[in-house]
N, C-alpha and C positions, 0 to 999 in steps of 0.2 A: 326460791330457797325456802323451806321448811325449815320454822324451829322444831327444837325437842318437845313440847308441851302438843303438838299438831298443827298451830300456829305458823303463820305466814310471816317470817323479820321483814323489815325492812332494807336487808340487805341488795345491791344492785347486784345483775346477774354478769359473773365471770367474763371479759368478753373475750372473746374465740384466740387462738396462738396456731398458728401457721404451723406444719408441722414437720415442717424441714425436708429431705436434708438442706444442710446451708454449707455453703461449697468455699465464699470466698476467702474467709477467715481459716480456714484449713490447707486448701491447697496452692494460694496462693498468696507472693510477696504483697504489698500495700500497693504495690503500683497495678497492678494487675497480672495475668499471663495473656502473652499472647499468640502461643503456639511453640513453635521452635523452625529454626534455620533459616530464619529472614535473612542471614548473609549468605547463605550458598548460591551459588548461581543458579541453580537449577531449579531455587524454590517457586513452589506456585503461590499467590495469595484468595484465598475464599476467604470469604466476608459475607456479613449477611445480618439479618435481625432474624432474634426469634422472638414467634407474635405468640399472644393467646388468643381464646374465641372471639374477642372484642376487637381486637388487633392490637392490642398492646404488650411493648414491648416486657420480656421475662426479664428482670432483673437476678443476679446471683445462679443462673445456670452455668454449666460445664457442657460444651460441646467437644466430642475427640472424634480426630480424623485420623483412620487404619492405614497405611498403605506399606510396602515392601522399602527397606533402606538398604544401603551398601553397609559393607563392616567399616571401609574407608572412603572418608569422602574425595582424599587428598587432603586435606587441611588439617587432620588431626583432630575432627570434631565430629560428631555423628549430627546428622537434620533428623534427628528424632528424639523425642523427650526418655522413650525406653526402648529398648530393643527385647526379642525373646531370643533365646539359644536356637542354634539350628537343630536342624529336626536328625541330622545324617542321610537325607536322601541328598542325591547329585542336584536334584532340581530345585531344593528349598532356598528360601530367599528369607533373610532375616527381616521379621515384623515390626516395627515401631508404630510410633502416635505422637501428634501431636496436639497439646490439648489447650483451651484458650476460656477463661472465662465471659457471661455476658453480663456489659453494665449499664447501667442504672436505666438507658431507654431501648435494652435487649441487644444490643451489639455485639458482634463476635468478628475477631479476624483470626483466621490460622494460615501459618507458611507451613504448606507441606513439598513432601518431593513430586518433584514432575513425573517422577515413574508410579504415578500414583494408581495404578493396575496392575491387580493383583494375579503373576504369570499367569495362571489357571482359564482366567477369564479372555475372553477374543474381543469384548466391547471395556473400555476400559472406563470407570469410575470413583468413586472416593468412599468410604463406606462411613458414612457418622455414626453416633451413638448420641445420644441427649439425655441431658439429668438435670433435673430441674426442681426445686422446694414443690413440696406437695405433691410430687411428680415419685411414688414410690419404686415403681419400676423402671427402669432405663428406658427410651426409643430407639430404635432403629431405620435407620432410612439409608439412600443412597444420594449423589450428587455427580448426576452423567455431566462432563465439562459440556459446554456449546458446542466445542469444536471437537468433539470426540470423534474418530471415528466408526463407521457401521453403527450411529445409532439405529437406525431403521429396520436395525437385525438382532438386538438385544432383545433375548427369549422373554426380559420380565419387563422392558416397557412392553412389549407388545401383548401381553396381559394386562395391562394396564389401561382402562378406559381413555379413550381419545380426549376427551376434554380435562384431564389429572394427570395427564404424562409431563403436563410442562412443570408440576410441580417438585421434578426430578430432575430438572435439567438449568444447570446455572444460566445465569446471563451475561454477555462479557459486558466489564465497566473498565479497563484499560488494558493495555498488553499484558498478557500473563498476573490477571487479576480478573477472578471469577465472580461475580454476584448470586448468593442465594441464602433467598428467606425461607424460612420456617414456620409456617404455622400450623398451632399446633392441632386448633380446631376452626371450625370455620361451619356458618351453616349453607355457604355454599359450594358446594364439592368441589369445585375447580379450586379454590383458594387453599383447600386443607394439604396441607402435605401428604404424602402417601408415606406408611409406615410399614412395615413388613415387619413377621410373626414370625420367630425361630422356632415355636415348639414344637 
C-alpha cells in the first residue's frame, strides 16, 4: 500500500474475499435443500460429493437434476421443485428439477423421478448442472445410472476416452440409490469429471 507523499504505510495488505456466488443463504431454508419427492414412490436417490482439484469437498454449491415429470403424480404433489409450461406439441413432456445443496464436507443428495430420461434420447441419463462460489459459469455434466440400459450404444460415452467414461456413470450403493462424485478437477484424467460445452 502506498501512501500519498510516495511513501510506503504501514498498513497490512487487504486479504483476499472469495467471490461468490454464495447459494446457501438465498435459496435455501436453515436446514438445508435436499432435492424434491423423497416420498413418491418412483423417486430415485443420487448422492454424491463434489471434490475440488485437491479432493476436497465444495462447501455451499447448488447441484440440479433436469429430468421429464408428470402434471399428476396421483397424490396432488408434483416430484419436481419447478415445472415449465408445455410446449403444444403431442410429444412434449413437462420439464422440472430438483435442486439440492452441498455441505460443509461437499455432499449433495437429490430424489428425482425414475423417468429420469428425457423421451428424445434412446440411452437414458440425468443431466446436472453445478454452481459453485468462484465457479462464475455453471457446469454441465451427465450422470448415465449403472444400470442404464444400452450404455454401450450411447453416441457421447462412446466419444468419450476409455479410461473417463466411468466418470459418467454412477455407482450403486443401495436399491434405488445411485452413487456419484464430482470432481471438479483432477491432475489425473480418469478422476476429473467430464464436462460438456453447450456453445
Amino acid at each position: 500500500m502506498t501512501a500519498a507523499d510516495g511513501g510506503t504505510s504501514g498498513a497490512a495488505i487487504t486479504p483476499s474475499q472469495a467471490v461468490g456466488p454464495f447459494h446457501s443463504g438465498a435459496l435455501f431454508p436453515p436446514a438445508g435443500g435436499t432435492g424434491t419427492g423423497a416420498g413418491h414412490p418412483g423417486a430415485l436417490v443420487l448422492h454424491g460429493h463434489l471434490l475440488d482439484g485437491a479432493g476436497q469437498g465444495v462447501p455451499d454449491a447448488v447441484i440440479e437434476a433436469w429430468q421429464p415429470v408428470p402434471y399428476d403424480t396421483g397424490t396432488g404433489s408434483s416430484d419436481s421443485a419447478h415445472r415449465t409450461a408445455p410446449t403444444g406439441r403431442s410429444s412434449a413432456s413437462p420439464i422440472g428439477f430438483s435442486r439440492a445443496a452441498t455441505g460443509g464436507d461437499g455432499h449433495f443428495t437429490l430424489h428425482i423421478s425414475s423417468r429420469y430420461a428425457l423421451p428424445a434420447h434412446g440411452v437414458p441419463y440425468i443431466p446436472l448442472m453445478i454452481f459453485a462460489p468462484e465457479l462464475l459459469r455453471h457446469l454441465c455434466t451427465r450422470a448415465y445410472p449403472h444400470d442404464a440400459p444400452g450404455l454401450d450404444e450411447d453416441r457421447l460415452l462412446a466419444r468419450v476416452p476409455g479410461p473417463r467414461r466411468a466418470t459418467l456413470i454412477t455407482r450403486p450403493d443401495a436399491p434405488r440409490v445411485h452413487r456419484f462424485d464430482i470432481r471438479l478437477q483432477s491432475d489425473d484424467e480418469r478422476e476429473e469429471t467430464v464436462f460438456l460445452d453447450f456453445t
